[in-house]
C-alpha positions as CSV (number, residue, x, y, z in Angstrom):
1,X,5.0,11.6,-9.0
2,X,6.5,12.3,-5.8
3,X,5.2,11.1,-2.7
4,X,1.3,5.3,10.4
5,X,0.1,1.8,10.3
6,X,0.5,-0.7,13.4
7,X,4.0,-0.9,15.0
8,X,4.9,-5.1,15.2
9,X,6.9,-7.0,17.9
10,X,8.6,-9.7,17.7
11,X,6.6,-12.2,15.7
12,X,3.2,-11.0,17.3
13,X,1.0,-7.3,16.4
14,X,0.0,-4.7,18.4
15,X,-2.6,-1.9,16.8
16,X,-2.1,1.0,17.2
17,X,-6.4,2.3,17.5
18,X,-7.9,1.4,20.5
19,X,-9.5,-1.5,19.3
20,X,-9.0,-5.0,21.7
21,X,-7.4,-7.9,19.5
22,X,-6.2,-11.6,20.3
23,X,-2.5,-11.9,20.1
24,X,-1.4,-12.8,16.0
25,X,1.5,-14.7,16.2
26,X,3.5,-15.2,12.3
27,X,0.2,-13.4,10.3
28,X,-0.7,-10.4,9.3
29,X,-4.0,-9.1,10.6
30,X,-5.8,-5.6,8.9
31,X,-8.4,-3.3,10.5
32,X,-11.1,-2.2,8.3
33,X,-13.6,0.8,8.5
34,X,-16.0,2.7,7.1
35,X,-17.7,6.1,7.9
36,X,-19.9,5.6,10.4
37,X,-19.4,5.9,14.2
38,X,-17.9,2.3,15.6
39,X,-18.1,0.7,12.6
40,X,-14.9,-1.4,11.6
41,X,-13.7,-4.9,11.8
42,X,-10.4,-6.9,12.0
43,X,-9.0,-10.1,9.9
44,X,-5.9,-12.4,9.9
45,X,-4.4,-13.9,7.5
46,X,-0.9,-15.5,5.6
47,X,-0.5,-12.2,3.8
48,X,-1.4,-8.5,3.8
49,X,-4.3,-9.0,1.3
50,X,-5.5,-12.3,2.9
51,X,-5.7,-10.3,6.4
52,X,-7.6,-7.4,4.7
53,X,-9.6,-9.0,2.3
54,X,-11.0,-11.0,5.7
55,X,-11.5,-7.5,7.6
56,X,-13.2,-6.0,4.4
57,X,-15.7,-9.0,4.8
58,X,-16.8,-8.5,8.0
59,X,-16.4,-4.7,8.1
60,X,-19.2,-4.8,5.4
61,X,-21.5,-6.7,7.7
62,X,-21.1,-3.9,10.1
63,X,-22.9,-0.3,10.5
64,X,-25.3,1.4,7.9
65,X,-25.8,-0.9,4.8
66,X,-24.2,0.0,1.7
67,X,-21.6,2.2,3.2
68,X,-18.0,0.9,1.7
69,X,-15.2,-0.1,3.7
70,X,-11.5,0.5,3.6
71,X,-7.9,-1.0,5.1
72,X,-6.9,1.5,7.9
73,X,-3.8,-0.7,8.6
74,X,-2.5,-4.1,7.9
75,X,0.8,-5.0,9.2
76,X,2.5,-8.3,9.4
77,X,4.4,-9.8,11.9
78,X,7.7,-9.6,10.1
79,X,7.7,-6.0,9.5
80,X,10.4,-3.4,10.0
81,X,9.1,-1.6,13.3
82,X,11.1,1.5,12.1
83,X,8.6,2.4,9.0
84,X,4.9,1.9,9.0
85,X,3.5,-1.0,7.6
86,X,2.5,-1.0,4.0
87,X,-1.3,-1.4,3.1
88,X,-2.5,-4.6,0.6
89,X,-2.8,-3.9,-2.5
90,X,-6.8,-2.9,-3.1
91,X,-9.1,-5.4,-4.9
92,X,-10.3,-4.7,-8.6
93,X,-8.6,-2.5,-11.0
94,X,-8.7,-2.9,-14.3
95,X,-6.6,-5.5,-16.5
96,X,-4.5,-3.9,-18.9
97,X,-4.6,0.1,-17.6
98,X,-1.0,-0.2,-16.5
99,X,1.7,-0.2,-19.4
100,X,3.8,-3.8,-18.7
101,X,7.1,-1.2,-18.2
102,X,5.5,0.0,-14.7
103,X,4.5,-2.9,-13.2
104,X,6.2,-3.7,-10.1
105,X,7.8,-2.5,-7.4
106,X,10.0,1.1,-7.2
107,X,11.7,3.3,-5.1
108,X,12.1,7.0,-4.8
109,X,15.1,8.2,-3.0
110,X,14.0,11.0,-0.3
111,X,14.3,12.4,3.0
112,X,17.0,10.3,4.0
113,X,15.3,7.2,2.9
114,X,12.9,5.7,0.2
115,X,9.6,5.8,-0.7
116,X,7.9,2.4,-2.5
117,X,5.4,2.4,-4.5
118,X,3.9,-1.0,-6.0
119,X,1.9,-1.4,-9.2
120,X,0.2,-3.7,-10.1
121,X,-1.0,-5.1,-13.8
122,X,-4.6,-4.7,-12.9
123,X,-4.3,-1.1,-12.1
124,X,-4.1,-0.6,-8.4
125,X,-1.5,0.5,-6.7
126,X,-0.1,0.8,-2.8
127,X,2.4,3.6,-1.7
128,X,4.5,4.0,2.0
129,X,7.3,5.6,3.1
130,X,10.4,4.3,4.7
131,X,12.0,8.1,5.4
132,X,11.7,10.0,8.3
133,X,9.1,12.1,6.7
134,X,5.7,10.8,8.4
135,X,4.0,10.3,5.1
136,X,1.1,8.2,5.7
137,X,0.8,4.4,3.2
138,X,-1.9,4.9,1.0
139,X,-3.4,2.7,-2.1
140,X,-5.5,2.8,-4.7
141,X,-6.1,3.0,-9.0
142,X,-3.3,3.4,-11.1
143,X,-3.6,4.0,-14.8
144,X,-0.2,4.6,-17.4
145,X,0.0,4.7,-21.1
146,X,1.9,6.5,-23.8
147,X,4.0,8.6,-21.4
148,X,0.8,9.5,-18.9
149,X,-0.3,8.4,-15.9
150,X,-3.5,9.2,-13.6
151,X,-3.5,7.9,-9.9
152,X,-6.6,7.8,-7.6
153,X,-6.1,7.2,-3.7
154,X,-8.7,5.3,-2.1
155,X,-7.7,5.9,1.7
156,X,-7.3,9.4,1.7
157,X,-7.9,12.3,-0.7
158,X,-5.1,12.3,-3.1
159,X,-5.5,12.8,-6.4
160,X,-2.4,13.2,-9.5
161,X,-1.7,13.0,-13.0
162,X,1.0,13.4,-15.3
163,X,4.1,11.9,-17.6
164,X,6.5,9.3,-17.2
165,X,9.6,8.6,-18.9
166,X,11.0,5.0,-19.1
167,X,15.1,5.2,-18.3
168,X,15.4,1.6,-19.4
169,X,14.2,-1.1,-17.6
170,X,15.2,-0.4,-14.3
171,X,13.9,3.5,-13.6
172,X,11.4,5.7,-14.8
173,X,11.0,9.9,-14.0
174,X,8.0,11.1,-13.5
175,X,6.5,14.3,-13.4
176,X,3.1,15.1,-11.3
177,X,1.7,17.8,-9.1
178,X,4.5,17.5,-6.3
179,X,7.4,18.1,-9.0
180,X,9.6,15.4,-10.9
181,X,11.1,12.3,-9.5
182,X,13.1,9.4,-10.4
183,X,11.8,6.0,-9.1
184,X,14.2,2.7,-9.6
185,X,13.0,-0.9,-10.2
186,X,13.8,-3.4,-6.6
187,X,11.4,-5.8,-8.3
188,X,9.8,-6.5,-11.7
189,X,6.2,-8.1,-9.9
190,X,6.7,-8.8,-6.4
191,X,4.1,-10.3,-3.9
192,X,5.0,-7.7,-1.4
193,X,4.0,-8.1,2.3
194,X,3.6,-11.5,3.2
195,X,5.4,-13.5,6.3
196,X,7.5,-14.5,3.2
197,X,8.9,-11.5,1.6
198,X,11.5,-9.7,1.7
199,X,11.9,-6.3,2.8
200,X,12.7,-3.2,0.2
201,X,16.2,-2.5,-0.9
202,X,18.2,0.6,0.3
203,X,20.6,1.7,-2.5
């Protein structure tokens, strides 16, 4: 498998959509939407899933009923203003549907810089790019097992399947619609995106 969020300053956020926010000072704050016209909400919170799990919440009490909402953005004050900020990982997934081996956090060497991907044991997953290659952060369902995996985006329409190959511990090469690609470990389960934590590791 082979793979623009809100620019932050300082220690306070600015969004990038139109939308009017109070200054978030040492947070993270997410914008959430769903597909009907003017229908999205924002939440803060201590870390990237805190902020969007808030903004999920009140994006549901918005527009037509039953229509689901997603994370548009979600940065945190601490991130690196030359990349877009990462989305949370999604709720839900599925315990189990992620052999132990891929759980955590990767890197794909690319376009003069990396791409990371995060899984997670409950079988979602959250991808963005820190290359100069204007791929957009996406997240979703992950499943691997036995040498295949399946992947199902949530925030955009994406789509892939395919095999992996453990090199080890510490990288794995995978083979999916966009060609093969080794990915290498920074981290065996991080909590990735908080004030806290740190940022990915260039090698």
């Amino acid at each position: 498998m082979l793979f623009e969020s809100l620019p932050c300053h300082g220690t306070s956020i600015v969004l990038q959509s139109s939308m009017l926010l109070p200054s978030v000072v040492n947070q993270c704050v997410a914008l959430a939407e769903k597909p009907n016209p003017n229908a999205y909400a924002y939440g803060v919170g201590p870390t990237r899933e805190a902020a969007a799990a808030n903004a999920l919440a009140a994006c549901g009490k918005e527009g037509a009923a039953g229509a689901q909402c997603w994370t548009e953005e979600s940065p945190c004050s601490n991130d690196d203003t030359n990349w877009p900020s990462p989305l949370p990982l999604p709720p839900g997934g599925s315990a189990g549907a992620v052999d132990p081996a891929m759980v955590g956090l990767w890197r794909l060497n690319i376009n003069s810089g990396i791409s990371v991907w995060q899984i997670a044991a409950n079988g979602t997953y959250t991808f963005h790019s820190e290359a100069p290659d204007k791929v957009q952060p996406h997240d979703g369902t992950f499943t691997a097992s036995k040498g295949k995996y399946t992947l199902h985006c949530e925030t955009m329409v994406w789509e892939d399947q395919g095999t992996y190959t453990m090199q080890g511990t510490t990288a794995v090469v995978m083979t999916g619609k966009l060609g093969t690609g080794t990915w290498y470990r920074i981290a065996a389960d991080p909590v990735y995106g908080g004030p806290g934590s740190a940022p990915a590791v260039r090698r």
